[in-house]
DRENFI-124362 format. One record per residue: residue number from 1; x, y, z of N, C-alpha, C in turn. Coordinates in steps of 0.05 Angstrom, whole numbers, plus 32768, in hexadecimal, padded with zeros to 4 digits. Layout:
<rec><seq>NUM</seq><n_X>X</n_X><n_Y>Y</n_Y><n_Z>Z</n_Z><ca_X>X</ca_X><ca_Y>Y</ca_Y><ca_Z>Z</ca_Z><c_X>X</c_X><c_Y>Y</c_Y><c_Z>Z</c_Z></rec>
...
//
This chain:
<rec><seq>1</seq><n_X>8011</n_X><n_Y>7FE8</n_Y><n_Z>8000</n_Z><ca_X>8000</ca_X><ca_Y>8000</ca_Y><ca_Z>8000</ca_Z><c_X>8012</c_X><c_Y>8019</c_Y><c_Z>8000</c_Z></rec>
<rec><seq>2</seq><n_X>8008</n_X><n_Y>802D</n_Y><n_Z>7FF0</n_Z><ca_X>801B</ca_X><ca_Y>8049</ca_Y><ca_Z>7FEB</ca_Z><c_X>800F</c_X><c_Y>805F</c_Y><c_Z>8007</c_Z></rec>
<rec><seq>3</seq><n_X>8022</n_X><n_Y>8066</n_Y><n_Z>800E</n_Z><ca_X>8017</ca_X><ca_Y>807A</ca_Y><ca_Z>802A</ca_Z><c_X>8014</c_X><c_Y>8095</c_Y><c_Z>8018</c_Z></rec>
<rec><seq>4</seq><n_X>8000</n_X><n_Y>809B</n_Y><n_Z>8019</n_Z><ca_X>7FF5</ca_X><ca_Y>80B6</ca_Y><ca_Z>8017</ca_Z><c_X>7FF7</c_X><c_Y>80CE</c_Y><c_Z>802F</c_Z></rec>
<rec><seq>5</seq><n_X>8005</n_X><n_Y>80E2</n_Y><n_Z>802A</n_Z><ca_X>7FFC</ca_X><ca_Y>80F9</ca_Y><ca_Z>8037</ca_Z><c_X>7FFA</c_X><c_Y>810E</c_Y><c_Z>8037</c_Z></rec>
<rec><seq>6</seq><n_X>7FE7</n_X><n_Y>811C</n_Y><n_Z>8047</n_Z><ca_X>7FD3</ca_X><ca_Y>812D</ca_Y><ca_Z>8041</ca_Z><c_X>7FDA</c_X><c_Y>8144</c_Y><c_Z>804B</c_Z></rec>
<rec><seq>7</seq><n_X>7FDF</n_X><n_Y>8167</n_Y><n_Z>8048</n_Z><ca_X>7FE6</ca_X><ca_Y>817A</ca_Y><ca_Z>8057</ca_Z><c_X>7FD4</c_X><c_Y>8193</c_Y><c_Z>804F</c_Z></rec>
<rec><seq>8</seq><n_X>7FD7</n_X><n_Y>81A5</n_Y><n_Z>8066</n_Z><ca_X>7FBE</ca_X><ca_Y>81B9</ca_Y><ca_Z>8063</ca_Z><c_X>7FAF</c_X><c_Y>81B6</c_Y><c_Z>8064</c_Z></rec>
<rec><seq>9</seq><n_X>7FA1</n_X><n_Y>81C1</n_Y><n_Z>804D</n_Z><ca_X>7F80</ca_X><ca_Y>81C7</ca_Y><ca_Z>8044</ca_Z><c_X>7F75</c_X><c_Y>81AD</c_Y><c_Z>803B</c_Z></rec>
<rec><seq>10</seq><n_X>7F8B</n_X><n_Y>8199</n_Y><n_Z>8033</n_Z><ca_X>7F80</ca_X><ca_Y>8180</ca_Y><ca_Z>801F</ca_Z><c_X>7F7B</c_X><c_Y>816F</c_Y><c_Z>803C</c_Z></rec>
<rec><seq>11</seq><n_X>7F8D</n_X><n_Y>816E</n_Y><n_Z>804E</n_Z><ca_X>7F8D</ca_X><ca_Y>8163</ca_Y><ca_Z>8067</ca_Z><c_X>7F70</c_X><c_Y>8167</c_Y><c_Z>8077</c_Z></rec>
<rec><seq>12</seq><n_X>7F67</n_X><n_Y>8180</n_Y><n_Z>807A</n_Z><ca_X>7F46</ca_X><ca_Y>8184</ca_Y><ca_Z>8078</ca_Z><c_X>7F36</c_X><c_Y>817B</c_Y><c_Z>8064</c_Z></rec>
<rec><seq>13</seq><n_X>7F35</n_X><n_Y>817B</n_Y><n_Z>804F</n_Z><ca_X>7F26</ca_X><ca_Y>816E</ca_Y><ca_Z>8037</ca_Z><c_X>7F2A</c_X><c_Y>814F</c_Y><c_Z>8044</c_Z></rec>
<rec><seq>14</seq><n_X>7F41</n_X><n_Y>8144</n_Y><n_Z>8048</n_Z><ca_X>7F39</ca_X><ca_Y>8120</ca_Y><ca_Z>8046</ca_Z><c_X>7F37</c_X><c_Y>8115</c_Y><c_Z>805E</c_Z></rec>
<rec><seq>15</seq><n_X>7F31</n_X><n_Y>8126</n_Y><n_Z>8079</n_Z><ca_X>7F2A</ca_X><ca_Y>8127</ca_Y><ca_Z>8096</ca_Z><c_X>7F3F</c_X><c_Y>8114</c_Y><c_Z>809C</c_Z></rec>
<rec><seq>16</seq><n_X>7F5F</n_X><n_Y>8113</n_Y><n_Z>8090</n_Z><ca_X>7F77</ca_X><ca_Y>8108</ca_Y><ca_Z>8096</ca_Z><c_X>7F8F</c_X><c_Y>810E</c_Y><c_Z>8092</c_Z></rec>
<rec><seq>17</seq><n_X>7FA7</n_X><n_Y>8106</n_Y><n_Z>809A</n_Z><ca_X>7FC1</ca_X><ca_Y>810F</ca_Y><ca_Z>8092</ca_Z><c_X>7FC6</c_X><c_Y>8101</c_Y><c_Z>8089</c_Z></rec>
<rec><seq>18</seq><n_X>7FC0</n_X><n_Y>80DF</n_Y><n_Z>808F</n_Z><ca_X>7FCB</ca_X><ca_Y>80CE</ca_Y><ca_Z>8079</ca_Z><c_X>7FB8</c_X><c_Y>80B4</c_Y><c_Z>807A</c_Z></rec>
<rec><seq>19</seq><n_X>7FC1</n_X><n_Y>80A4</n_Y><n_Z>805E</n_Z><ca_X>7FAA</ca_X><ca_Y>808E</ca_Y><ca_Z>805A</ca_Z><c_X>7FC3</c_X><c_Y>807C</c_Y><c_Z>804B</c_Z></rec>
<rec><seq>20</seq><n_X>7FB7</n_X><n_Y>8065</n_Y><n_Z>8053</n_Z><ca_X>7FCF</ca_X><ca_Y>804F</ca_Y><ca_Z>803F</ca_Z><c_X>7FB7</c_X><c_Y>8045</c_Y><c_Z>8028</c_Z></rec>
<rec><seq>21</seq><n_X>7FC0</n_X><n_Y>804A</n_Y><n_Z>8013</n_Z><ca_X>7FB3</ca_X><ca_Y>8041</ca_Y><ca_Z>7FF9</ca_Z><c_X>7FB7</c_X><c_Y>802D</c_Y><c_Z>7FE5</c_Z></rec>
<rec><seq>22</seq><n_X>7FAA</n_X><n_Y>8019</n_Y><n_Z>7FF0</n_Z><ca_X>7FAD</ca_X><ca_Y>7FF9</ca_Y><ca_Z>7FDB</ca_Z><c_X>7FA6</c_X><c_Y>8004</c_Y><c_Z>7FC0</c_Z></rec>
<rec><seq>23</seq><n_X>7FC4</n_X><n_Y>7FFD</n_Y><n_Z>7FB5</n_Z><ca_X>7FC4</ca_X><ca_Y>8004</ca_Y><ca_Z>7F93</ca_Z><c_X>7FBF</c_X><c_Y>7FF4</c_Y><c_Z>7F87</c_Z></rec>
<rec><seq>24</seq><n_X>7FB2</n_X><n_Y>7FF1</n_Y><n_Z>7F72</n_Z><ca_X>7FAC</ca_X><ca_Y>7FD9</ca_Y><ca_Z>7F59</ca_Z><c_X>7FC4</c_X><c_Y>7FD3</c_Y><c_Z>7F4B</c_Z></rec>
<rec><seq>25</seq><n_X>7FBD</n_X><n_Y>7FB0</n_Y><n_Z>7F47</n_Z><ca_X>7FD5</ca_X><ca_Y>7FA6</ca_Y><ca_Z>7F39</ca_Z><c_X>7FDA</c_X><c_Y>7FB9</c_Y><c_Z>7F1D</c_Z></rec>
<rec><seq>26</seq><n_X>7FF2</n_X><n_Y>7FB9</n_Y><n_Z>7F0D</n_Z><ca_X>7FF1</ca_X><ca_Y>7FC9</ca_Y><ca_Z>7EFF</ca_Z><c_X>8007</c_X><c_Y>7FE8</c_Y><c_Z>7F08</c_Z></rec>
<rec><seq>27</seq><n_X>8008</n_X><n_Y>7FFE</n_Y><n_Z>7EF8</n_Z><ca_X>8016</ca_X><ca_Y>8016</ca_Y><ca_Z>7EF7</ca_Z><c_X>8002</c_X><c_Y>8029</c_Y><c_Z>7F04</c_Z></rec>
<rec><seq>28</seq><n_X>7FFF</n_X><n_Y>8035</n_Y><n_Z>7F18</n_Z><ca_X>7FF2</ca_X><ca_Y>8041</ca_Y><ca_Z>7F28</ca_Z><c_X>7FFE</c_X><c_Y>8064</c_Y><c_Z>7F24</c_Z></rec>
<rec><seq>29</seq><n_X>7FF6</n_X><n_Y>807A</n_Y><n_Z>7F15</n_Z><ca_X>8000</ca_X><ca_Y>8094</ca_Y><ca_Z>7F1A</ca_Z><c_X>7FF8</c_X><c_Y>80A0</c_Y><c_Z>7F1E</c_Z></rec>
<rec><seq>30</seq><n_X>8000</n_X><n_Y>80B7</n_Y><n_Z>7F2A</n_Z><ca_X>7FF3</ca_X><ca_Y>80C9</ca_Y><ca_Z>7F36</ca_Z><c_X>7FCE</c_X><c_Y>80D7</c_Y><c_Z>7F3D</c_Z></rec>
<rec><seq>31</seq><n_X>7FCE</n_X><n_Y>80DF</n_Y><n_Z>7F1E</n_Z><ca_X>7FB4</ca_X><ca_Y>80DA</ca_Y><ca_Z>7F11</ca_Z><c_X>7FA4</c_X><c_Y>80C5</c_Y><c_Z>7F1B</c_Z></rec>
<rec><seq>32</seq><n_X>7FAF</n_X><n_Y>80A8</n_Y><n_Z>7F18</n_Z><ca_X>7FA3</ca_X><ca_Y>8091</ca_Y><ca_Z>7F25</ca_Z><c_X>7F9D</c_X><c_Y>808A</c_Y><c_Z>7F3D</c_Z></rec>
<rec><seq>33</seq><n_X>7FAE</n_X><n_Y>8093</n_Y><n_Z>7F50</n_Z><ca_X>7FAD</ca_X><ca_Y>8093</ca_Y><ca_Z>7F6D</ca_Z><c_X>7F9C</c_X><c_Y>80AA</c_Y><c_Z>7F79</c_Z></rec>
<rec><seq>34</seq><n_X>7F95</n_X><n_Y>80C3</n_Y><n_Z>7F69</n_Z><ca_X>7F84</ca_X><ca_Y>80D6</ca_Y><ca_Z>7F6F</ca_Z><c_X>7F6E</c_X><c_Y>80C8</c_Y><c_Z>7F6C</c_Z></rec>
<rec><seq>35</seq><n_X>7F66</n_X><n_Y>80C4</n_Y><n_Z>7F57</n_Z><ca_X>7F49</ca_X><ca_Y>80B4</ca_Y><ca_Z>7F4C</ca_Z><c_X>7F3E</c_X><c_Y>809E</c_Y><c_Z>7F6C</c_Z></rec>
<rec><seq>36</seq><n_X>7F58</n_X><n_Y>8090</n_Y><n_Z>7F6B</n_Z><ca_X>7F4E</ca_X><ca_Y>8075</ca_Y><ca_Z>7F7F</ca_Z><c_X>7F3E</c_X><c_Y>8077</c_Y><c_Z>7F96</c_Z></rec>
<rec><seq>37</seq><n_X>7F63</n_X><n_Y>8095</n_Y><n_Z>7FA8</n_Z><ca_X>7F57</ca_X><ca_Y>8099</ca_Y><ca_Z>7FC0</ca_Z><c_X>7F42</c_X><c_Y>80AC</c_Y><c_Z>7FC6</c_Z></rec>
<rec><seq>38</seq><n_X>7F32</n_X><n_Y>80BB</n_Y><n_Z>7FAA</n_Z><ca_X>7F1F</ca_X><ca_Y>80CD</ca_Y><ca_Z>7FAF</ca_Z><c_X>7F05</c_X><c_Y>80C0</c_Y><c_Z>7FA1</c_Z></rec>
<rec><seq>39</seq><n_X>7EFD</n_X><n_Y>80AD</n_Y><n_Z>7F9C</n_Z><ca_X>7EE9</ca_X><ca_Y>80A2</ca_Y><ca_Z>7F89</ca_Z><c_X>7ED2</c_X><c_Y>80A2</c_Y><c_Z>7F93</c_Z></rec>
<rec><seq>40</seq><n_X>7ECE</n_X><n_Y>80A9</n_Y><n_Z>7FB3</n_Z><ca_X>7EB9</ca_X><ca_Y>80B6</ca_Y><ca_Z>7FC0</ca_Z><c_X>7EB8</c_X><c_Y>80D4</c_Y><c_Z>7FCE</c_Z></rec>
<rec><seq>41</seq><n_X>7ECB</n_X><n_Y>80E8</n_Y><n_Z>7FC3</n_Z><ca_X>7ECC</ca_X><ca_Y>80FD</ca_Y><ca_Z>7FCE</ca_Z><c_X>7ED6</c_X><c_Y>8112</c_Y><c_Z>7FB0</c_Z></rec>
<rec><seq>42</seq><n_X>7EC1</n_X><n_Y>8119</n_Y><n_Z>7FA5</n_Z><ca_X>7EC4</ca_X><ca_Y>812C</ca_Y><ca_Z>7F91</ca_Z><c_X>7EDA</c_X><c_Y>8142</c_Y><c_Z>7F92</c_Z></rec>
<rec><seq>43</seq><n_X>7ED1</n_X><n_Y>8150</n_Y><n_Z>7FAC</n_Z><ca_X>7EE1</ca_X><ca_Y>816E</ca_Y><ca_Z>7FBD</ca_Z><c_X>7F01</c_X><c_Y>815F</c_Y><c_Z>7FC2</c_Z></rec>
<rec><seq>44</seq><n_X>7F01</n_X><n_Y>8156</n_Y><n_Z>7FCB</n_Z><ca_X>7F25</ca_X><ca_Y>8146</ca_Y><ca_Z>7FCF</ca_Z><c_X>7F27</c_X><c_Y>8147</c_Y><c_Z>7FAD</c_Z></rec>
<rec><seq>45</seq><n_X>7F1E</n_X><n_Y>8138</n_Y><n_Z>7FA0</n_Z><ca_X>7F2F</ca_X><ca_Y>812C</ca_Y><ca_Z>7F88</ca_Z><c_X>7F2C</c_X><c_Y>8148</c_Y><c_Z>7F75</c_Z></rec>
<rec><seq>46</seq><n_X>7F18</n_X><n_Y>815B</n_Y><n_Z>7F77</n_Z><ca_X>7F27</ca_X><ca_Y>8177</ca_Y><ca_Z>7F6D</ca_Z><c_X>7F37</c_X><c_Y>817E</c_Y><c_Z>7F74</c_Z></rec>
<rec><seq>47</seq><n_X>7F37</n_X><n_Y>8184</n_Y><n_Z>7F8E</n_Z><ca_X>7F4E</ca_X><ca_Y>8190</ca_Y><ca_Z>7F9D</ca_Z><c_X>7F68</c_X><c_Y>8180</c_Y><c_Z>7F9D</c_Z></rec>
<rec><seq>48</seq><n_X>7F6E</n_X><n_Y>8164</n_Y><n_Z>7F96</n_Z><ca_X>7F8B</ca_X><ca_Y>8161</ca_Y><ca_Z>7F91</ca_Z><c_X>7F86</c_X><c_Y>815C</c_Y><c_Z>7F75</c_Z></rec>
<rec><seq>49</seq><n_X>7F7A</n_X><n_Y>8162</n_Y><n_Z>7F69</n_Z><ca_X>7F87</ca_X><ca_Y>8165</ca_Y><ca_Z>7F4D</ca_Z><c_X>7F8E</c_X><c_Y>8189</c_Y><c_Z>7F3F</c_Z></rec>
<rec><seq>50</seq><n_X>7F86</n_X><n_Y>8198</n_Y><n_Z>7F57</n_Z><ca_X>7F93</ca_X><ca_Y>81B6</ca_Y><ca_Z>7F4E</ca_Z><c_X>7FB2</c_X><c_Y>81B1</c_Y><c_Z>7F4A</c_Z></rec>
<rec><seq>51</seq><n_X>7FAC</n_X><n_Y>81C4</n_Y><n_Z>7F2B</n_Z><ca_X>7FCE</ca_X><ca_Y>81CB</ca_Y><ca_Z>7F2C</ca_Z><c_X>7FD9</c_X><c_Y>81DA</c_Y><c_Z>7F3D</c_Z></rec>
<rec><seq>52</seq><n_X>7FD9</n_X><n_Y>81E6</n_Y><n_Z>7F52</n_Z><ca_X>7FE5</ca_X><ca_Y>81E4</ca_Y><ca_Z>7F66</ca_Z><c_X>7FF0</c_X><c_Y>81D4</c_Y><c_Z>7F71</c_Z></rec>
<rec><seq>53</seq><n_X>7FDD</n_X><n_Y>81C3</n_Y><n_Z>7F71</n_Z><ca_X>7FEF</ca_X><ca_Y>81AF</ca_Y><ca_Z>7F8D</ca_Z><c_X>8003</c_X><c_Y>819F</c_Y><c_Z>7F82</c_Z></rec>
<rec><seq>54</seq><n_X>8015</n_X><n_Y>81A5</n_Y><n_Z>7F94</n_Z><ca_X>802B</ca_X><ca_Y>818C</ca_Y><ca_Z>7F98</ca_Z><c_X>8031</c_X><c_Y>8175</c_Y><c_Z>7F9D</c_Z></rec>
<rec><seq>55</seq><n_X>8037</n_X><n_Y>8163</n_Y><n_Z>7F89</n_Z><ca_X>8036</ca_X><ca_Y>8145</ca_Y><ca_Z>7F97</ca_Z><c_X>805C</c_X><c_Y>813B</c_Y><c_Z>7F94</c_Z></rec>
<rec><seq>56</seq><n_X>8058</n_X><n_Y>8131</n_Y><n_Z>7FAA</n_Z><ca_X>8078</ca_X><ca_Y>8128</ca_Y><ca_Z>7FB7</ca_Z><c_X>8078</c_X><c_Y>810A</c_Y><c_Z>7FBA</c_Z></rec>
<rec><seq>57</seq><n_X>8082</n_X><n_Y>8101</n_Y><n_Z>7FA8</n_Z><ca_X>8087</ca_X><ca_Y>80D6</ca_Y><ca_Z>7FB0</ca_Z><c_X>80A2</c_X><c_Y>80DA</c_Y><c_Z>7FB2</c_Z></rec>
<rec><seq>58</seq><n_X>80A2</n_X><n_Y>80D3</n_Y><n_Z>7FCE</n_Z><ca_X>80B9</ca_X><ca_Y>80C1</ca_Y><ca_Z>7FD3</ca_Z><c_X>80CC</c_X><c_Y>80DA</c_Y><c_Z>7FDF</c_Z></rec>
<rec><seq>59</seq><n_X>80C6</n_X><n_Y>80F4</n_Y><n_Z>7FE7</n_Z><ca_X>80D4</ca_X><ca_Y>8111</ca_Y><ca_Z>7FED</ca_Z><c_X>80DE</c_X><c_Y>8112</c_Y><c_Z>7FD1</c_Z></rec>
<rec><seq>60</seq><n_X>80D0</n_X><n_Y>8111</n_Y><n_Z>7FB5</n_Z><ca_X>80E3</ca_X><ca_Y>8120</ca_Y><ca_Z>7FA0</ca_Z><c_X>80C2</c_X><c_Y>8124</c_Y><c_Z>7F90</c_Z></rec>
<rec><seq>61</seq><n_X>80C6</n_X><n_Y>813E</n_Y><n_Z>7F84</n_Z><ca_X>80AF</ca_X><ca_Y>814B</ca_Y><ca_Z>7F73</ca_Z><c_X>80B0</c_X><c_Y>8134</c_Y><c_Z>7F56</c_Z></rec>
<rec><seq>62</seq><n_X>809D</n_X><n_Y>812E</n_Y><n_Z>7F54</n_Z><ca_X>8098</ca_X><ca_Y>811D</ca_Y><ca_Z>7F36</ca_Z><c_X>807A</c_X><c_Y>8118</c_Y><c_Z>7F37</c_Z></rec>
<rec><seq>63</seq><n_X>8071</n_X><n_Y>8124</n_Y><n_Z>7F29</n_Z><ca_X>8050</ca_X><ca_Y>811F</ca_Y><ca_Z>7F24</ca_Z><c_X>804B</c_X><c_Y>810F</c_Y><c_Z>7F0B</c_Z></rec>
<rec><seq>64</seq><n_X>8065</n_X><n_Y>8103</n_Y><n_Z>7F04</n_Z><ca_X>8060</ca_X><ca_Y>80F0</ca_Y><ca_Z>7EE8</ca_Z><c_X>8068</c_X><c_Y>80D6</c_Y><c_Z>7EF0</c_Z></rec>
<rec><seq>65</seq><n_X>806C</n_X><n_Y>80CC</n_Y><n_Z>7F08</n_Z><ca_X>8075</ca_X><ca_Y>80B4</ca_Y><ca_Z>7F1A</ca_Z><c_X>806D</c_X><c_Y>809F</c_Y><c_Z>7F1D</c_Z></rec>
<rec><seq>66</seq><n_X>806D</n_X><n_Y>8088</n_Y><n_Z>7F14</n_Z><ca_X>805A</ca_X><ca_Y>8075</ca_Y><ca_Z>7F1B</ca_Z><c_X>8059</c_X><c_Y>805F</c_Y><c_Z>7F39</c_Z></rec>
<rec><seq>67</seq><n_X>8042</n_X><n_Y>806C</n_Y><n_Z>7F42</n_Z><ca_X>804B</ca_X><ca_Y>805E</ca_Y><ca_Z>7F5D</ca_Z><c_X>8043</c_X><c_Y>8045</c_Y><c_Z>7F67</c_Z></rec>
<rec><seq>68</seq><n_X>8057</n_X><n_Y>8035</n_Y><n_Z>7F7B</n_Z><ca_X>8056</ca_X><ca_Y>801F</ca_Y><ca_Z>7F86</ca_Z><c_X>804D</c_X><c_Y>801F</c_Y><c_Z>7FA8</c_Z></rec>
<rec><seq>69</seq><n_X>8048</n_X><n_Y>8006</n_Y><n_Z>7FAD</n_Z><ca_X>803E</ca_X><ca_Y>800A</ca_Y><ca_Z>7FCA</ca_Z><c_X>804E</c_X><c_Y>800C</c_Y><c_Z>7FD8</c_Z></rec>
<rec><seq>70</seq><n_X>806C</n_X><n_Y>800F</n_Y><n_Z>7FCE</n_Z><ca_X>8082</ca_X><ca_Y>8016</ca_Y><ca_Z>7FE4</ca_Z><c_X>8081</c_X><c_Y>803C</c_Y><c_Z>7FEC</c_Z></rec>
<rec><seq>71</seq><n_X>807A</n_X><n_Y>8049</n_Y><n_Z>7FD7</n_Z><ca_X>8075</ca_X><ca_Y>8064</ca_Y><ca_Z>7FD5</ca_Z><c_X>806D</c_X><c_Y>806D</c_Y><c_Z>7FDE</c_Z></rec>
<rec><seq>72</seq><n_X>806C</n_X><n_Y>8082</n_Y><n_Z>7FEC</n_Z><ca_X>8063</ca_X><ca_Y>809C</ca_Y><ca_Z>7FFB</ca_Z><c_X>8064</c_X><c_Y>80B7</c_Y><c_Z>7FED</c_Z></rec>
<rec><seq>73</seq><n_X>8043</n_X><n_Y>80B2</n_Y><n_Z>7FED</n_Z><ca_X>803E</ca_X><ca_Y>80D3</ca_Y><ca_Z>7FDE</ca_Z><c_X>8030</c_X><c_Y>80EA</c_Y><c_Z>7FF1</c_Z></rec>
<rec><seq>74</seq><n_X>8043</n_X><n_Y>80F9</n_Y><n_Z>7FE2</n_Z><ca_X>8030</ca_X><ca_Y>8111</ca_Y><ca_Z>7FF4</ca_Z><c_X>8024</c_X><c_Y>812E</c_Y><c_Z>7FE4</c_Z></rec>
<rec><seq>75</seq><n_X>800F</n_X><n_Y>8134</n_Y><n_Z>7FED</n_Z><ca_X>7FFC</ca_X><ca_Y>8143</ca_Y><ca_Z>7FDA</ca_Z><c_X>8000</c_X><c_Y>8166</c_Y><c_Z>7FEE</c_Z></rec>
<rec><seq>76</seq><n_X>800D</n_X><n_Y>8175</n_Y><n_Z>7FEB</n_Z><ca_X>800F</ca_X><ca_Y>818D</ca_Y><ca_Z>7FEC</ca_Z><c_X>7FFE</c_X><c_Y>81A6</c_Y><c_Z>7FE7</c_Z></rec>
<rec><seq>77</seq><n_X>7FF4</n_X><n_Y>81B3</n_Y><n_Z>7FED</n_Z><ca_X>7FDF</ca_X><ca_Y>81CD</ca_Y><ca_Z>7FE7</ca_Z><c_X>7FF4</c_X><c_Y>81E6</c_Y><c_Z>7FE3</c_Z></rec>
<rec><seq>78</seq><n_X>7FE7</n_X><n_Y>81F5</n_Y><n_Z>7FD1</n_Z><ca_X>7FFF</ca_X><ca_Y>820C</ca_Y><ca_Z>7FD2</ca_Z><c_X>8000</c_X><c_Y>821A</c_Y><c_Z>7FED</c_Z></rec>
<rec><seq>79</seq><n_X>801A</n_X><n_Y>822B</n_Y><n_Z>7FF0</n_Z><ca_X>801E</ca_X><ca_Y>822F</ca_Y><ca_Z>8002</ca_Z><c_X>8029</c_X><c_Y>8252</c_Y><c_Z>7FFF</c_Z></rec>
<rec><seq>80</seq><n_X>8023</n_X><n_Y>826E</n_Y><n_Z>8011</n_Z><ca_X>801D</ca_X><ca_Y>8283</ca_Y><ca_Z>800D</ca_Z><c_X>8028</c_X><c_Y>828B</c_Y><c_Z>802A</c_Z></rec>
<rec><seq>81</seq><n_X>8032</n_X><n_Y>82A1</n_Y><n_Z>8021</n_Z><ca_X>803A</ca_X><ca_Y>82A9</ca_Y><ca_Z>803C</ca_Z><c_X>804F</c_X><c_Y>82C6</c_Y><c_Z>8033</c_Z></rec>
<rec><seq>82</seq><n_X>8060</n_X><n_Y>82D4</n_Y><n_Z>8048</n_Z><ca_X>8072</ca_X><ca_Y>82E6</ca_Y><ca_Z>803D</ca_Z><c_X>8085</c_X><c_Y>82EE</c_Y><c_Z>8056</c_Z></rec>
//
């Protein structure tokens, strides 16, 4: 299972910081793992598919990645400040 996690505002949207997500046999990406872990929550699966957000597997930026259940992703909200 790929550990998902969640920060900010998305962290409110999925009433978690993190979820372990059984991936389907097969190439699992990004795109795909959004679909999975939101397939009952419309508002999450907008909200991480803004171009904004940031997704991090493995502590390195790649949103073209294909992930395994050894993986750890993490879904980022932009972030604002000065």
């Amino acid at each position: 299972m790929a550990r998902v996690l969640f920060f900010g505002k998305l962290a409110s949207l999925a009433g978690r910081q993190e979820l372990q997500a059984p991936l389907p046999p097969g190439e699992t990406t990004v795109a795909g793992l959004i679909d999975l872990i939101t397939k009952d929550d419309a508002e999450l699966g907008a909200a991480l598919k803004e171009a904004s957000v940031r997704v991090i597997i493995n502590e390195q930026m790649d949103d073209n990645a294909v992930i395994t259940d050894d993986d750890e992703v993490a879904f980022l909200p932009p972030v604002s400040g000065g």
